[in-house]
C-alpha positions in Angstrom: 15.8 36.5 4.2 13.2 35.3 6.2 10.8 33.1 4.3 6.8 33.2 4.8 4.3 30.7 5.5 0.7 30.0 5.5 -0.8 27.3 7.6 -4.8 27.2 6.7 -5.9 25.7 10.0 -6.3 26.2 13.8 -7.1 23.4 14.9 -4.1 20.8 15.9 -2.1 20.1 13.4 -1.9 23.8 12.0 -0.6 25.5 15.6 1.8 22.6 16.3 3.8 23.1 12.9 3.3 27.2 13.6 5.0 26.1 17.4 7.9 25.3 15.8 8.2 26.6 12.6 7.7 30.1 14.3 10.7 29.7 17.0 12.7 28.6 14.4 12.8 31.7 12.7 9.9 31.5 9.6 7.1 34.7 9.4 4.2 32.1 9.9 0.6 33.0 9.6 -2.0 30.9 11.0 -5.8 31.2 9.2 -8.5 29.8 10.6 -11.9 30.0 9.6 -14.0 29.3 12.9 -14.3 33.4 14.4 -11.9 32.4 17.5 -10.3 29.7 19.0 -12.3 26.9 19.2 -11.9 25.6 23.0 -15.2 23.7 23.6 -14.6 20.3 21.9 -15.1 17.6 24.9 -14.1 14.8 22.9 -11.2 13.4 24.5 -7.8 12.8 22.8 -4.9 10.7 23.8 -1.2 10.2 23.6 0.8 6.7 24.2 4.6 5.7 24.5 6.6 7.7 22.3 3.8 10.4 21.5 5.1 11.4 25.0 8.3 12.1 24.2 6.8 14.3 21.3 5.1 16.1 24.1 7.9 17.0 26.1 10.2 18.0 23.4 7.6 20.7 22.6 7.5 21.6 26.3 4.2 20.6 26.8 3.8 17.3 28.2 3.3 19.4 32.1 0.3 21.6 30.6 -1.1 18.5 29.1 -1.1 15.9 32.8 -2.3 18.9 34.6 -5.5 19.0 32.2 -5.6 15.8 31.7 -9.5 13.8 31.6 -8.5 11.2 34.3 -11.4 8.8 32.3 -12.1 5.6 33.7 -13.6 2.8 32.4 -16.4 3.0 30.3 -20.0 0.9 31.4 -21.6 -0.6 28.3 -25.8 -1.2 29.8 -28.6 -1.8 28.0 -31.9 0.2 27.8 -32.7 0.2 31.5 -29.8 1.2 32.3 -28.1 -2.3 33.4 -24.3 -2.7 33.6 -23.3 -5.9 30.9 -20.1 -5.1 30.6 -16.9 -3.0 31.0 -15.0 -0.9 28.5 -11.3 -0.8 30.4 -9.7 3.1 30.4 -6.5 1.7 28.8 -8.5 0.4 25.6 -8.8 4.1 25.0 -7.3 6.8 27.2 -4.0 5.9 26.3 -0.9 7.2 28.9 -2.4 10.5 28.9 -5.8 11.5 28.0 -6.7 15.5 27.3 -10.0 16.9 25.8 -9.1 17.9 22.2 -10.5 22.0 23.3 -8.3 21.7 26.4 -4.9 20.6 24.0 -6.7 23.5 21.0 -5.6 26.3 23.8 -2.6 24.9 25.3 -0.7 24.4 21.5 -2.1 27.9 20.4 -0.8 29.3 24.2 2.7 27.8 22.7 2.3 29.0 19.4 0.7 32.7 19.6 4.0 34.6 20.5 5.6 33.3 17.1 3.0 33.3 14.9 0.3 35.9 13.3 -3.4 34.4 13.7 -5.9 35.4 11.7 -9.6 34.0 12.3 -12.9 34.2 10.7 -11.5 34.2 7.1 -10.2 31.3 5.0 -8.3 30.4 1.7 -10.4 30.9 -1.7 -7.5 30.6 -4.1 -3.9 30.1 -4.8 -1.5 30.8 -7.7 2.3 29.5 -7.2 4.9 30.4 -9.6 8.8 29.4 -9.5 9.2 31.9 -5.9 5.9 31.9 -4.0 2.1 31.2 -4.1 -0.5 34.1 -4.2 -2.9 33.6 -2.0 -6.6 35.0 -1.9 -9.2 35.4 1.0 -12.9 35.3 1.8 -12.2 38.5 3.8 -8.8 39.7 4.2 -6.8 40.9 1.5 -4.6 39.3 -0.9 -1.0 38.1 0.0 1.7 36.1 -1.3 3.9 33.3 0.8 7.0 31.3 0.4 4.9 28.4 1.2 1.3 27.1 2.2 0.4 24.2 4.4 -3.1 22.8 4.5 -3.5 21.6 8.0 -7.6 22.3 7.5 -8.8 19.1 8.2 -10.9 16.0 6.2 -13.0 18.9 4.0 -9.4 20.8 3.3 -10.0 24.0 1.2 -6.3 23.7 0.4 -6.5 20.2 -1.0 -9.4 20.9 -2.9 -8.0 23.8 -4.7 -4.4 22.4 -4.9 -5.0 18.7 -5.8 -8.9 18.6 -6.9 -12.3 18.0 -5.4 -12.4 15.5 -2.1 -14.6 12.6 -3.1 -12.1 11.4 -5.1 -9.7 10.9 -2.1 -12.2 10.4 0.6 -12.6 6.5 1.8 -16.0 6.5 3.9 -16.0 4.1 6.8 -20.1 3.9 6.4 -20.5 6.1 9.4 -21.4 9.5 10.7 -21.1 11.2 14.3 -22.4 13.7 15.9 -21.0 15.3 19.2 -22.3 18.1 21.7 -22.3 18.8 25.2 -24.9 18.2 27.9 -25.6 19.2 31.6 -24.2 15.8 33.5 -27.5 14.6 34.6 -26.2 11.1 34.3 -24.2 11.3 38.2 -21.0 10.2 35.8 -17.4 11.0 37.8 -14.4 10.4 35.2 -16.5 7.7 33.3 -19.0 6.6 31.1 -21.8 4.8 30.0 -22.3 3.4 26.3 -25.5 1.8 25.0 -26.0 0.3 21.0 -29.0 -0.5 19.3 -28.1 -1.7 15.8 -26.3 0.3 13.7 -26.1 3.1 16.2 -24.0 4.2 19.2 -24.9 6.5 22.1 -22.0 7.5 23.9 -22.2 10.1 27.2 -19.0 10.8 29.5 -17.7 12.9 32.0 -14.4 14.1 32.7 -12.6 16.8 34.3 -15.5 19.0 34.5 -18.2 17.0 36.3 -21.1 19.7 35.7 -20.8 18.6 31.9 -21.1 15.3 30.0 -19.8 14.5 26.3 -22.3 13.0 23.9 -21.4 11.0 21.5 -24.3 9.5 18.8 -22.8 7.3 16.1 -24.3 5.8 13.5 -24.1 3.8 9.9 -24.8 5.8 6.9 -23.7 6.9 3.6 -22.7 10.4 3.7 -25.6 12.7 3.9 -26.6 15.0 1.1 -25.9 18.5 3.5 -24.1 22.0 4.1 -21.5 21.2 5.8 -22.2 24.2 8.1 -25.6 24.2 8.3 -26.3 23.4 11.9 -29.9 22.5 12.0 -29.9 21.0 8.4 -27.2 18.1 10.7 -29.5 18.1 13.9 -32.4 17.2 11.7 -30.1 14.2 10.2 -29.0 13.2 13.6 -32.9 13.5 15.1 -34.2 11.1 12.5 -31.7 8.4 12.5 -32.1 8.2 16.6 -35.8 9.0 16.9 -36.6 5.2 17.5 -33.7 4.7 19.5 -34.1 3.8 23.4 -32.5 4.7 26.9 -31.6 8.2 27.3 -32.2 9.1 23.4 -35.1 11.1 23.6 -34.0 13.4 25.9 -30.7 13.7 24.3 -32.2 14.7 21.1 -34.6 17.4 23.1 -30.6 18.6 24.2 -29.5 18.7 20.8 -32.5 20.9 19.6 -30.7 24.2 22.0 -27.3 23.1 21.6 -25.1 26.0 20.9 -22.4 24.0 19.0 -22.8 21.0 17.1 -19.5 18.5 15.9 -21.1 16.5 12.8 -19.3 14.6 10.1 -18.6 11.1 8.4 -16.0 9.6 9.6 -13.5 9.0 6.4 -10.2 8.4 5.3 -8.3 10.4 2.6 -6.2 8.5 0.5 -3.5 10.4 -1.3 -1.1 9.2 -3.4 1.6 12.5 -3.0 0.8 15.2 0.1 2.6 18.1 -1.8 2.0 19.8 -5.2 4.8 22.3 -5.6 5.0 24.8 -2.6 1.9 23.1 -1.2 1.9 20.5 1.2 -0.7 19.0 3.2 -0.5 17.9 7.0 -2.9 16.0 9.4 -6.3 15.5 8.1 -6.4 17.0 5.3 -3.8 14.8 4.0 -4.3 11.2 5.5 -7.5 11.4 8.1 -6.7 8.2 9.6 -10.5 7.3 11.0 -10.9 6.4 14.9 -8.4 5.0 17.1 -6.1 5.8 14.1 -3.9 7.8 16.2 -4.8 11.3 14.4 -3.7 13.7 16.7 -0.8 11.9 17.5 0.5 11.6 14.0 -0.7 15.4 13.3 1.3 16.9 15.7 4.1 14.1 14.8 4.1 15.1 11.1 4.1 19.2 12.2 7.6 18.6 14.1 8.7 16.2 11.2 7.4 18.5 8.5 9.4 21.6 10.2 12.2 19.1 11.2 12.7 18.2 7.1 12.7 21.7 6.0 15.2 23.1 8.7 17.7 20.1 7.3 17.0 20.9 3.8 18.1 24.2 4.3 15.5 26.0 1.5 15.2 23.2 -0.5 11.1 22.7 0.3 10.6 19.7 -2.4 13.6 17.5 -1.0 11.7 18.4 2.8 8.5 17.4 1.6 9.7 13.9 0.1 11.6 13.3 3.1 8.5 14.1 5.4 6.3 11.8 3.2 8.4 9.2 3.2 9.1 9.3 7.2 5.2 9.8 8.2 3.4 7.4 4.9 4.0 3.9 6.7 2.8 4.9 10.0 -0.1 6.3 9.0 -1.0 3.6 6.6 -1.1 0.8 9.6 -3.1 3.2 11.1 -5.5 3.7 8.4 -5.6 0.0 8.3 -6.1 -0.3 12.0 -9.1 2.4 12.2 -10.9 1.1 8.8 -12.9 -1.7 10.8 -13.9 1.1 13.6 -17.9 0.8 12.5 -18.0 -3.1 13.0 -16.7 -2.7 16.7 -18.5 0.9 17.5 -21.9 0.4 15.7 -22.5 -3.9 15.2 -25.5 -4.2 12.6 -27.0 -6.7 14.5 -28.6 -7.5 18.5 -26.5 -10.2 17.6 -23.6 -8.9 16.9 -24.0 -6.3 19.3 -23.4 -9.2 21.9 -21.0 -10.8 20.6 -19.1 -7.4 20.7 -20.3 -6.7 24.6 -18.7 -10.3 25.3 -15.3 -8.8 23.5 -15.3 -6.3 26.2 -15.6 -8.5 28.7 -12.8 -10.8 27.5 -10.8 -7.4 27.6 -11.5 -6.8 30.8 -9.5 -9.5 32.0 -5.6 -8.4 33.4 -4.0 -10.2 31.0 -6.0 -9.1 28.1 -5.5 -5.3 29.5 -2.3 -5.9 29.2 -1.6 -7.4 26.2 -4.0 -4.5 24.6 -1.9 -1.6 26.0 1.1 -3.4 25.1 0.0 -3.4 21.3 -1.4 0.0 21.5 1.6 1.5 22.3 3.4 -0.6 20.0 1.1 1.1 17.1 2.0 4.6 18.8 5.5 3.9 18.4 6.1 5.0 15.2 10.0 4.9 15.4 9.8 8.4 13.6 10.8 11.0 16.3 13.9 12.1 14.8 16.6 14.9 16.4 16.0 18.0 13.8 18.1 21.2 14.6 14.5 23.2 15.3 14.9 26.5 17.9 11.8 25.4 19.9 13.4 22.1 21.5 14.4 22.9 25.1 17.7 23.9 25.3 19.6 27.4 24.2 19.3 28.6 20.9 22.8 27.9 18.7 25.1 31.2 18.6 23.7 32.8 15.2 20.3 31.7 14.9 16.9 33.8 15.4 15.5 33.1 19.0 12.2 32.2 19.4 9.5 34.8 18.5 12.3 36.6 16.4 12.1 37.9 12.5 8.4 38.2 12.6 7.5 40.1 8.7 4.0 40.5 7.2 3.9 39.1 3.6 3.6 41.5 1.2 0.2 42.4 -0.8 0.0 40.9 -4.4 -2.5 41.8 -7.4 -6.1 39.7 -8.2 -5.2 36.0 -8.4 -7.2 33.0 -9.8 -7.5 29.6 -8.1 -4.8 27.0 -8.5 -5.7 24.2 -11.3 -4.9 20.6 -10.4 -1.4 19.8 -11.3 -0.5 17.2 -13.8 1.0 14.4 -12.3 -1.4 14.4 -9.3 -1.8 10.7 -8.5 -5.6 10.0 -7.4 -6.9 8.5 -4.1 -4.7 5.0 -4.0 -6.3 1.7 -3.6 -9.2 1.1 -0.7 
């Protein structure tokens, strides 16, 4: 019998474990609460050493160079606009470099053919018994899986109903950003231009498209007492802690007040001590958001494969996959929680003093041998060791004699009677040690 599962989340994480869980022969269904695909994210994402060979197993290493951002170096200046020093491409753009709404459409391109999507609703609740979980909608109508994955990110509905509310797994890194698109006024061609005052970053870049520019406006606080989807409740936060803020501020702030779509959110950890509460598990985000140049979207599509990888091997036994998958993916994403936990000292220095001091880092970096030693240890954090050979339908190659071919045994799960959200289970550990 085919089994049934639920992934909550289209973002990255979500369609990469739908990629292969759906050519392997599962009826997956994808819900995602944003009303369609969401393609517009500028904010790039990269991929180093064995991340690549990730890529290419999933047959999408070609789409991803032939959209690739092509970002230079970064130019750190100060209010008038002066160079003082470099920010090297390899510091951050990693081997390849793809905007995260570009790689959004080329892993749901891969995935739609073996997977059902379903957007604008979301998860409100979830019963599981000995056989399956009963899941409830904001919109759609009750239905019942084999298995449900929360891939939906650092504010997880999943997790919240499945292990308890998220401040008590969420780490704060003392900072919040905010990130919309702008006309590219600035002349930028495949670079970038970064300027501090304390305590707050202003970030714009150009990429592929040279008609548009990414902002990025960082900045230290606790998190903010707001709806997490009220729009102009988070351009008013992000107007008043930049309103005395130089160089190009004022006019970015006049952008923000007409920007169609705003990105806004502290930038956290969450700390969990187990990832999986009977037929539950969680992936990407919403079980260890790792915090900046933690390697997130490397690890999230690395978990989806390993996650789909487990439970081929474990041939229906989902609680031996899920151990096994937490025990391959904790330690890398640990030393990369550890690595992006000091992200607001570097990105956002509380002092003019500290903020050169960090401008005289870069300029050490600059250096050959510094860039080399840097990309060196980069990809030596990107190589997780993990990438394991799983017998999975959606590696390149024919399909073994007996097995479902890609796309194959697609079922709708069945309808199931009123349900009532899932209580925390006992046993849960909470959020481990900072």
């Amino acid at each position: 019998m085919t089994r049934s599962v639920l992934i909550s989340g289209g973002g990255i994480a979500g369609p990469s474990l739908a990629y292969w869980l759906g050519t392997s022969g599962y009826a997956v269904t994808v819900v995602e609460r944003a009303p369609g695909l969401r393609t517009s994210g500028a904010a790039p994402v990269d991929f180093r050493g064995d991340q690549l060979a990730l890529l290419e197993r999933m047959g999408e290493l070609d789409d991803i160079r032939g959209s690739q951002t092509g970002m230079g170096d970064q130019t750190v200046i100060d209010a008038s606009g002066r160079r003082l020093s470099t920010f090297p491409s390899v510091l951050f753009s990693g081997d390849v470099e793809i905007e995260r709404g570009d790689l959004a459409r080329i892993l749901y391109n891969r995935s739609a053919g073996a997977a059902e999507y379903v957007f604008g609703d979301h998860v409100t609740g979830m019963t599981q018994d000995a056989d399956g979980v009963d899941v409830t909608f904001a919109h759609g109508a009750p239905r019942r899986f084999d298995l449900v994955v929360g891939a939906d990110g650092l504010h997880s509905a999943v997790r919240r109903l499945a292990f308890g509310e998220e401040p008590q797994f969420r780490y704060d890194l003392g900072l919040c950003v905010a990130g919309f698109d702008v006309p590219n006024t600035f002349g930028l061609d495949h670079g970038g231009l970064i300027y501090n005052e304390p305590g707050r970053l202003v970030m714009v870049a150009s990429g592929r498209d040279r008609a548009r520019a990414a902002v990025c406006l960082m900045f230290t606080a606790s998190p903010p007492d707001c709806d997490w989807r009220d729009t102009d409740g988070q351009k008013q936060i992000v107007a008043e802690h930049f309103a005395d803020v130089g160089w190009q501020a004022p006019a970015l702030l006049a952008a923000l007040r007409d920007a169609p779509e705003l990105y806004f959110d502290t930038i956290s950890q969450i700390r969990l001590g187990h990832w999986s509460a009977g037929r539950v598990v969680l992936l990407g985000d919403a079980a260890w958001c790792t915090g900046p140049g933690g390697n997130g979207t490397g690890h999230a599509m690395l978990g989806a494969y390993t996650l789909a990888g487990e439970l081929a091997l474990a041939g229906g036994d989902h609680a031996a996959a899920y151990e096994r998958f937490e025990q391959i993916m904790r330690r890398p994403v640990t030393k990369s929680q550890k690595t992006a936990a000091g992200a607001g000292r570097f990105l956002t220095p509380a002092t003019e003093r500290k903020i050169r001091s960090r401008n005289r880092t870069f300029r050490i970096l600059s250096s050959s041998v510094m860039i080399g030693l840097f990309g060196w240890l980069a990809k030596r954090t990107a190589n997780t060791g993990s990438l394991r050979d799983y017998p999975l339908n959606g590696l390149p190659g024919p399909v073994p004699a007996g097995q479902p071919s890609p796309g194959s045994a697609r079922i709708a799960a069945p309808p199931c009677g009123q349900i009532r959200p899932l209580p925390e289970p006992a046993g849960c550990s909470p959020a481990v040690g900072t």
